[in-house]
N, CA, C and O atoms as a printed pandas DataFrame, in Angstrom:
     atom_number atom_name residue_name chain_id  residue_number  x_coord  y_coord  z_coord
0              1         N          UNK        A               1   59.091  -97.508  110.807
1              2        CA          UNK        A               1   58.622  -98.360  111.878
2              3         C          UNK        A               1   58.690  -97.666  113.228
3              4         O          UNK        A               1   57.810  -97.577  114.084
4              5         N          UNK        A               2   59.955  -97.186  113.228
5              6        CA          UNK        A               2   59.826  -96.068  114.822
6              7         C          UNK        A               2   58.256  -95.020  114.830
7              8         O          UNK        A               2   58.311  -94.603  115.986
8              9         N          UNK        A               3   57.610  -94.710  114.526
9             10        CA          UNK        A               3   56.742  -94.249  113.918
10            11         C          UNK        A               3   55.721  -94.570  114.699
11            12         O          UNK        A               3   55.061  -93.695  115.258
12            13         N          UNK        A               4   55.381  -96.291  114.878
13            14        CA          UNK        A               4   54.142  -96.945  115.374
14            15         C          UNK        A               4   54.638  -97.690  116.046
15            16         O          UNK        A               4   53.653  -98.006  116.712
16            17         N          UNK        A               5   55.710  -98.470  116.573
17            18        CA          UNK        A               5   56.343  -98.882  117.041
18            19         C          UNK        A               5   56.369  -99.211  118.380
19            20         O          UNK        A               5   57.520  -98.933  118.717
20            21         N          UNK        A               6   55.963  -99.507  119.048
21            22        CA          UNK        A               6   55.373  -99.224  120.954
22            23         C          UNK        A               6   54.212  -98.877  121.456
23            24         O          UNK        A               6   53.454  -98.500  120.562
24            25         N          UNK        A               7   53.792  -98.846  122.403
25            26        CA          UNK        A               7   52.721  -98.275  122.822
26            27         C          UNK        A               7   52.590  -96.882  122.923
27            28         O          UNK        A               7   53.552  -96.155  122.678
28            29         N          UNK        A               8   51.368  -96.384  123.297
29            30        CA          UNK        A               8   51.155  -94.708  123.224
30            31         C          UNK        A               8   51.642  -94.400  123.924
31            32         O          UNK        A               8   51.550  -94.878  125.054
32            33         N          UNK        A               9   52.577  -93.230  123.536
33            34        CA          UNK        A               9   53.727  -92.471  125.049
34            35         C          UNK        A               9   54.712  -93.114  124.127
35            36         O          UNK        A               9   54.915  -92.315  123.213
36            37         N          UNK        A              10   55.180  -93.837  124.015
37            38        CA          UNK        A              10   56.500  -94.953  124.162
38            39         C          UNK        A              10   56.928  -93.813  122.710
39            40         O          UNK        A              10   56.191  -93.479  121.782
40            41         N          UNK        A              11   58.455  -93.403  122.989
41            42        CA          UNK        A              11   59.225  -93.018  121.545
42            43         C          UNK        A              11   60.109  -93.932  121.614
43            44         O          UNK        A              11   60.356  -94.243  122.779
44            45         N          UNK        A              12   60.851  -94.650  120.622
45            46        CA          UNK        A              12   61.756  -95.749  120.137
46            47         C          UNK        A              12   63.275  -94.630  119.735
47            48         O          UNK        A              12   63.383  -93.566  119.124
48            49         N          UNK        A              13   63.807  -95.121  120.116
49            50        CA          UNK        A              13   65.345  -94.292  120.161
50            51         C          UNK        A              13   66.574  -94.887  118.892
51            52         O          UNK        A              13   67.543  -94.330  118.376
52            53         N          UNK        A              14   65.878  -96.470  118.703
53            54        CA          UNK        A              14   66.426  -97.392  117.640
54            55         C          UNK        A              14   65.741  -98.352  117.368
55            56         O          UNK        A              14   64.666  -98.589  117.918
56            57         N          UNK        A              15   66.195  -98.958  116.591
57            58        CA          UNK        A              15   65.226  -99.942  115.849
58            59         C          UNK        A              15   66.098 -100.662  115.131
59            60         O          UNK        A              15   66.808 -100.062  114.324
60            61         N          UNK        A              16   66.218 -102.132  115.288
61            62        CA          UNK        A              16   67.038 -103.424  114.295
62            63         C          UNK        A              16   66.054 -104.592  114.116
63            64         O          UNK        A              16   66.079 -105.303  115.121
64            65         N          UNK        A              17   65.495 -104.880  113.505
65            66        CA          UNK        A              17   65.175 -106.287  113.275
66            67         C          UNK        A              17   64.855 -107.080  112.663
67            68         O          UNK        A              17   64.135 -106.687  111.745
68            69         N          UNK        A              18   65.093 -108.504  112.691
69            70        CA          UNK        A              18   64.831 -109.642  110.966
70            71         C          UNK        A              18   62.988 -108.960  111.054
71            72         O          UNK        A              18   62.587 -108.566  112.149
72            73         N          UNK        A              19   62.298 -108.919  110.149
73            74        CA          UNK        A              19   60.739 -108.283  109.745
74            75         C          UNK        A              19   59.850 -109.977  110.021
75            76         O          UNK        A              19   58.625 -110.090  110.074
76            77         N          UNK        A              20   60.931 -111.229  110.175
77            78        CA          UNK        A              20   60.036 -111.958  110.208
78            79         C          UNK        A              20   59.686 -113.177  111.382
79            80         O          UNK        A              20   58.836 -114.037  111.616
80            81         N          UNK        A              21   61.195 -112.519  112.044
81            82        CA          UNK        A              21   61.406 -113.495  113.405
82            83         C          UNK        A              21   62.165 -112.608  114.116
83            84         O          UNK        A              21   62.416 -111.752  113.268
84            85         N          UNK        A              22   62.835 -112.174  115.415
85            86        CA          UNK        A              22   62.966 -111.437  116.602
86            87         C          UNK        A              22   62.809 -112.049  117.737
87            88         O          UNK        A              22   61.920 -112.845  118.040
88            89         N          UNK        A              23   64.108 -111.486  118.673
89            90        CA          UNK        A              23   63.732 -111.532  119.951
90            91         C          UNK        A              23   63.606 -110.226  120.711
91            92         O          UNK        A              23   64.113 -109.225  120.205
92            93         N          UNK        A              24   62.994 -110.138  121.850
93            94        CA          UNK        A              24   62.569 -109.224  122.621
94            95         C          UNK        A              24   62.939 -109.100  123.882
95            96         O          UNK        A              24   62.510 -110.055  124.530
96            97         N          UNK        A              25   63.464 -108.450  124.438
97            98        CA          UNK        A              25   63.901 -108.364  126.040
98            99         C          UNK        A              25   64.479 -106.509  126.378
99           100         O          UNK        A              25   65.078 -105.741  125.625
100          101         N          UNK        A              26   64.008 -106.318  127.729
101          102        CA          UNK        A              26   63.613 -104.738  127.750
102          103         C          UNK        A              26   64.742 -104.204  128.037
103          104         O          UNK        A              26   65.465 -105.129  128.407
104          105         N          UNK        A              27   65.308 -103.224  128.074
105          106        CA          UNK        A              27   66.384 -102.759  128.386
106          107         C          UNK        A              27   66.366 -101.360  129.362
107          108         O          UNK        A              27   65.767 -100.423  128.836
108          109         N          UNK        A              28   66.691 -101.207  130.126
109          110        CA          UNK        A              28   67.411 -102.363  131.089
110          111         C          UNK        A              28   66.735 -103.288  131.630
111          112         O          UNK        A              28   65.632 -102.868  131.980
112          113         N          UNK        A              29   66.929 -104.530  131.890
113          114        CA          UNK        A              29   66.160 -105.534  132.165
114          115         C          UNK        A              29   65.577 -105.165  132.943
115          116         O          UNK        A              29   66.093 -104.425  133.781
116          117         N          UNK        A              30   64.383 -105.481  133.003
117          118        CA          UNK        A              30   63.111 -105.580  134.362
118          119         C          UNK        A              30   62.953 -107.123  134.613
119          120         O          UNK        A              30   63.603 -108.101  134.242
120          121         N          UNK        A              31   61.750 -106.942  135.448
121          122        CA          UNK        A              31   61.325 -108.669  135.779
122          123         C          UNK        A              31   60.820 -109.211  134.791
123          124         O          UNK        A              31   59.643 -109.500  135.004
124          125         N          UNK        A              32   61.287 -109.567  133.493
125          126        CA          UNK        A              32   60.732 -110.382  132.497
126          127         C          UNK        A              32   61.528 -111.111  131.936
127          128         O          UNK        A              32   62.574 -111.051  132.582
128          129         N          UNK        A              33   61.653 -111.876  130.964
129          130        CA          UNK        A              33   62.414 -112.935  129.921
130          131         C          UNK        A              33   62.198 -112.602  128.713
131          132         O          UNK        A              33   61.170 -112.067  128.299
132          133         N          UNK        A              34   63.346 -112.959  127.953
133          134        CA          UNK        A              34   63.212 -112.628  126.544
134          135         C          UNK        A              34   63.212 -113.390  126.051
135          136         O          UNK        A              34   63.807 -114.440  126.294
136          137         N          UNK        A              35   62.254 -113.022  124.804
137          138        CA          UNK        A              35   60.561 -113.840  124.175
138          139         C          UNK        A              35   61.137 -113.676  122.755
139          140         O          UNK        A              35   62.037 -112.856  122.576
140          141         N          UNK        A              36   60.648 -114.436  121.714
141          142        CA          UNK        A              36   60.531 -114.534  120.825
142          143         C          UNK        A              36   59.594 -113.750  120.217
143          144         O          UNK        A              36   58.807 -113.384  121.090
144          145         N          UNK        A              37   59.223 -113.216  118.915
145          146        CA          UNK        A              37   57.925 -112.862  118.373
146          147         C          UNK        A              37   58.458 -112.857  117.081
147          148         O          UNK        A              37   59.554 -112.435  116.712
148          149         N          UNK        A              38   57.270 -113.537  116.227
149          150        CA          UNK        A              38   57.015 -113.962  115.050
150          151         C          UNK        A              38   56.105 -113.137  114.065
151          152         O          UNK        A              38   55.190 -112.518  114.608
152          153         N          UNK        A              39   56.197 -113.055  112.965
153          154        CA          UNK        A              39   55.772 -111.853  112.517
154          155         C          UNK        A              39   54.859 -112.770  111.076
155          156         O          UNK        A              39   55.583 -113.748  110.887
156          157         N          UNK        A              40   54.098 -112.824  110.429
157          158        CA          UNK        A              40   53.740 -113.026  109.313
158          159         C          UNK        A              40   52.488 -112.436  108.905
159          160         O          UNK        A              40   51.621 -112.046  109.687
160          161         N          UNK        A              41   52.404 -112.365  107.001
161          162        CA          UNK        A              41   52.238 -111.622  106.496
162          163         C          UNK        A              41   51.172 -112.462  105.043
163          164         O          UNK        A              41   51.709 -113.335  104.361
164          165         N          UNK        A              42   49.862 -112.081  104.799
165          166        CA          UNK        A              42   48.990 -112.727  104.199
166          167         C          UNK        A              42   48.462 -111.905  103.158
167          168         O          UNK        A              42   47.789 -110.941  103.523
168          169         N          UNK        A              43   48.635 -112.094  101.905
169          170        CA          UNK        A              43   48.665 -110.837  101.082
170          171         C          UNK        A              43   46.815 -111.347  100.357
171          172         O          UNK        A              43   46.357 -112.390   99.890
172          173         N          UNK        A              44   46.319 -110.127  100.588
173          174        CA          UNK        A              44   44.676 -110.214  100.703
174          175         C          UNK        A              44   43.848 -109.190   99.647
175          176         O          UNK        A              44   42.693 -108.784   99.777
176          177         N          UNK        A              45   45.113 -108.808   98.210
177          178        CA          UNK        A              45   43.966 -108.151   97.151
178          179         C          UNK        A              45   44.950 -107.088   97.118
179          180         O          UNK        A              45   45.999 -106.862   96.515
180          181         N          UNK        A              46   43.674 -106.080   98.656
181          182        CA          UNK        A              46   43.526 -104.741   98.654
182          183         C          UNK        A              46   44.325 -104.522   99.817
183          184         O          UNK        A              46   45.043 -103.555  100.072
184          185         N          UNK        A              47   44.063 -105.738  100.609
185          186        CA          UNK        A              47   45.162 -105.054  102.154
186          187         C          UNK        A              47   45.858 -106.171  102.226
187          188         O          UNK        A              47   45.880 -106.921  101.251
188          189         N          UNK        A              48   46.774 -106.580  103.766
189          190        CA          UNK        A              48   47.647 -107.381  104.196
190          191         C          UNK        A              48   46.997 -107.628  105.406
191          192         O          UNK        A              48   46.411 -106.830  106.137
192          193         N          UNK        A              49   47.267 -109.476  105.597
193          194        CA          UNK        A              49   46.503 -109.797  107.011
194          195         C          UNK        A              49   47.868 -109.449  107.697
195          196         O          UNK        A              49   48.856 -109.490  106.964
196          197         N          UNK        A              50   48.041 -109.120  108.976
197          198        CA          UNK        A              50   49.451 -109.379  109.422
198          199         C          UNK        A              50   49.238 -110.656  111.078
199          200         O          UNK        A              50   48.402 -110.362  111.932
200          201         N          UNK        A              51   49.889 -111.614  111.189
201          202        CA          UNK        A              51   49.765 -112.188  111.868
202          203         C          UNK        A              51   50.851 -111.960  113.177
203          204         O          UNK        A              51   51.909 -111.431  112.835
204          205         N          UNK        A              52   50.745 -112.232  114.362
205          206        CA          UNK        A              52   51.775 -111.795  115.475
206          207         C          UNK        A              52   51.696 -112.624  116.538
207          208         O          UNK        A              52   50.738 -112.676  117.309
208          209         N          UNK        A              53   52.718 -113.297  116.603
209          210        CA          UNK        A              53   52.673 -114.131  117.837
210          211         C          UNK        A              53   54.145 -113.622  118.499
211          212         O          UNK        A              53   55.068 -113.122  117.856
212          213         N          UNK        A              54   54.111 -113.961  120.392
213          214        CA          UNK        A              54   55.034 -113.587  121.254
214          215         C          UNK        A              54   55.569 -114.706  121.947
215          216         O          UNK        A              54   55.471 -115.717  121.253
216          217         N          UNK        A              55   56.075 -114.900  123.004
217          218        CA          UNK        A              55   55.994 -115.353  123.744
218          219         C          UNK        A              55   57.821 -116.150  124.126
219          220         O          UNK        A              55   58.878 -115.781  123.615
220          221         N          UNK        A              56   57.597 -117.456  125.319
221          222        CA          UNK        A              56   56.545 -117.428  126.222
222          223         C          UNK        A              56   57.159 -116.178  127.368
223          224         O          UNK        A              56   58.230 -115.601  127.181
224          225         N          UNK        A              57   56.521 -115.991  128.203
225          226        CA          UNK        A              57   56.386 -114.903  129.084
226          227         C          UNK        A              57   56.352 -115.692  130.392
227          228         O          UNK        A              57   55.931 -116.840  130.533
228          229         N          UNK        A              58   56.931 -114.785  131.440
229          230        CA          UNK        A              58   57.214 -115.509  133.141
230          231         C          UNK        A              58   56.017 -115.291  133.760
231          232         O          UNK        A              58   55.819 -115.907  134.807
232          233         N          UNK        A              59   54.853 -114.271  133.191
233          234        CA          UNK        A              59   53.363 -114.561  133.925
234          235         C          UNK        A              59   52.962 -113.809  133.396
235          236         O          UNK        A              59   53.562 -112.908  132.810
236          237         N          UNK        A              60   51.526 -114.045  133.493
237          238        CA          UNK        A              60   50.049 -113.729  132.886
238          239         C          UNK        A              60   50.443 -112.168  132.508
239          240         O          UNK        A              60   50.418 -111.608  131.412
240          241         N          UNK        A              61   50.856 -111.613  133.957
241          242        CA          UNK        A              61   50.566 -110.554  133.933
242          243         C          UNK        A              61   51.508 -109.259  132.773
243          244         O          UNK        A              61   51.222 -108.188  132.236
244          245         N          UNK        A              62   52.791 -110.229  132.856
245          246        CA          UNK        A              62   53.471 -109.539  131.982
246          247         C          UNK        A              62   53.070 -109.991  130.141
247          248         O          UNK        A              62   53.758 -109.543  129.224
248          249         N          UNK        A              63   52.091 -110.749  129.949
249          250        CA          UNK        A              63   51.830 -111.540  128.999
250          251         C          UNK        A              63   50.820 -110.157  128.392
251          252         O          UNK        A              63   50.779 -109.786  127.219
252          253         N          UNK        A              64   50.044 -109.547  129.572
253          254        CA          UNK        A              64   48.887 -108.370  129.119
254          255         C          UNK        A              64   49.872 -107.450  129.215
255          256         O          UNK        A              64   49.478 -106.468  128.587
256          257         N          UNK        A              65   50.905 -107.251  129.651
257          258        CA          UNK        A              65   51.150 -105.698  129.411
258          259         C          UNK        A              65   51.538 -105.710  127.907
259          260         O          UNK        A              65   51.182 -104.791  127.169
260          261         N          UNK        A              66   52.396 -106.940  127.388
261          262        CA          UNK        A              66   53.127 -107.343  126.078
262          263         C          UNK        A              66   52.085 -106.950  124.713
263          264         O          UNK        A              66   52.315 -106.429  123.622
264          265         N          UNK        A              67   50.289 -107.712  125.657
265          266        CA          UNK        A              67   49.641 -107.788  124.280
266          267         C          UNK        A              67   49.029 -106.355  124.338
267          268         O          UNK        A              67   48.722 -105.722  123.328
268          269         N          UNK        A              68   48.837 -105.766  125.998
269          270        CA          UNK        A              68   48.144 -103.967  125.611
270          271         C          UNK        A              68   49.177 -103.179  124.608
271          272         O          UNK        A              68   48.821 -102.520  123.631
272          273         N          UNK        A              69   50.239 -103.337  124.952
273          274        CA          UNK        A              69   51.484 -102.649  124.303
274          275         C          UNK        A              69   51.262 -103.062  122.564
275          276         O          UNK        A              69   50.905 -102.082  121.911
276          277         N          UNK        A              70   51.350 -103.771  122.118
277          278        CA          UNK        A              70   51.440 -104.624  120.791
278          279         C          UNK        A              70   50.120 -103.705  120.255
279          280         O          UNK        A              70   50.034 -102.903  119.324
280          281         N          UNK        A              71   48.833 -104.314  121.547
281          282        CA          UNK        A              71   47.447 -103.508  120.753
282          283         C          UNK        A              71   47.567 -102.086  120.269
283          284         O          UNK        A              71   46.984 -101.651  119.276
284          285         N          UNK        A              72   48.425 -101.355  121.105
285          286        CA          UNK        A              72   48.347  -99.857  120.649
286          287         C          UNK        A              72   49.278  -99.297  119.300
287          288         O          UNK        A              72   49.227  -98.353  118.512
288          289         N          UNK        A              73   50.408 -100.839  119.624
289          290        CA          UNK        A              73   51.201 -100.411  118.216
290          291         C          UNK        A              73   50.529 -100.299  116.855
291          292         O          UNK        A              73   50.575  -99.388  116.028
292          293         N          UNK        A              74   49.734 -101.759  116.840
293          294        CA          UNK        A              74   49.175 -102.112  115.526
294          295         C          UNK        A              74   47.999 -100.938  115.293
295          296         O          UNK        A              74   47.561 -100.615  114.189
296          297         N          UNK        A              75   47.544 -100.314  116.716
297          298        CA          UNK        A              75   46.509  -99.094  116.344
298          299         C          UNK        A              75   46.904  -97.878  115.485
299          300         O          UNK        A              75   46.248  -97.307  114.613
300          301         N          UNK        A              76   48.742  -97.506  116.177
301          302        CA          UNK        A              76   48.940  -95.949  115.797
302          303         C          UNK        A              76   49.216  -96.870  114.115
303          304         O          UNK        A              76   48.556  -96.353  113.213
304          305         N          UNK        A              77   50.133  -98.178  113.639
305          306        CA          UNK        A              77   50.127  -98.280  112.190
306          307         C          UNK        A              77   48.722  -98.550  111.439
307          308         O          UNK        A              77   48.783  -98.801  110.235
308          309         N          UNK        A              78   47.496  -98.516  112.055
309          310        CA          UNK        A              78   46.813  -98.286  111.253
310          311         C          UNK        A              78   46.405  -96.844  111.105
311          312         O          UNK        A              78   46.081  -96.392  110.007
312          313         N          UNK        A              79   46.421  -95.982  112.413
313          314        CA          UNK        A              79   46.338  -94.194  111.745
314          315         C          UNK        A              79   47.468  -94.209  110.948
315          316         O          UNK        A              79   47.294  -93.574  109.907
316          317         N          UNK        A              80   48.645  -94.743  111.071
317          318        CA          UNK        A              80   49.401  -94.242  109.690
318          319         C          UNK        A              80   49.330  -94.409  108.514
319          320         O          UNK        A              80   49.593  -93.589  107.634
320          321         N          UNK        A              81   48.839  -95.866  108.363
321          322        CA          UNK        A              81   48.313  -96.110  106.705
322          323         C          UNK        A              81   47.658  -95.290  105.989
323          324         O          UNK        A              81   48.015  -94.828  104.906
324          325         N          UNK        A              82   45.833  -94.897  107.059
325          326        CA          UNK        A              82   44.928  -94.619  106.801
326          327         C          UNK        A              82   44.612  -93.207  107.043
327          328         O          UNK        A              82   43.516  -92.701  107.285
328          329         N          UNK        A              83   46.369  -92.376  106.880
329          330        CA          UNK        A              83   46.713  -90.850  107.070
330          331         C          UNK        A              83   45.792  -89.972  107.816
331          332         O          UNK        A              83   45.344  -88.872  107.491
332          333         N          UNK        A              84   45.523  -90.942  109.287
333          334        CA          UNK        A              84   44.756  -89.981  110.258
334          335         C          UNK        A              84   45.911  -90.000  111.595
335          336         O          UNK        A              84   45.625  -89.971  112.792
336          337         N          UNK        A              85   47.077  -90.048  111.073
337          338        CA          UNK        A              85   48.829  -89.798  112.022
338          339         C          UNK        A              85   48.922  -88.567  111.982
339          340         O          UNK        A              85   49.898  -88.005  112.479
């Protein structure tokens, strides 16, 4: 999971968490609140849907950095599946 784990740039130093519920808060704290995120998992044949919810967040704005960040994770685990990592 350290692997894909963050956004691009971002290296992960550790990693703990339940795979199906989590909380989130940055370290060292910045201006944000710590959020929940929910994780589920839809088994589809040939692949897996994966579902992801966050939240809630102290504003919009930190709401887009949460979901650009998230977008790039779920990008680098799909070059990893699809062994173009």
């Amino acid at each position: 999971m350290s692997k894909w784990w963050g956004p691009e740039g971002y290296r992960i130093a550790s990693l703990g968490f339940e795979p199906r519920a989590f909380t989130f808060v940055w370290e060292p704290p910045i201006d944000d609140v710590e959020t929940l995120a929910e994780l589920g998992f839809r088994d589809l044949g040939e692949s897996t849907e994966v579902h992801f919810r966050q939240g809630p967040f102290k504003t919009e704005a930190r709401r887009a950095l949460h979901r650009d960040g998230w977008g790039d994770s779920f990008d680098k685990l799909e070059r990893l599946l699809s062994g173009r990592a």
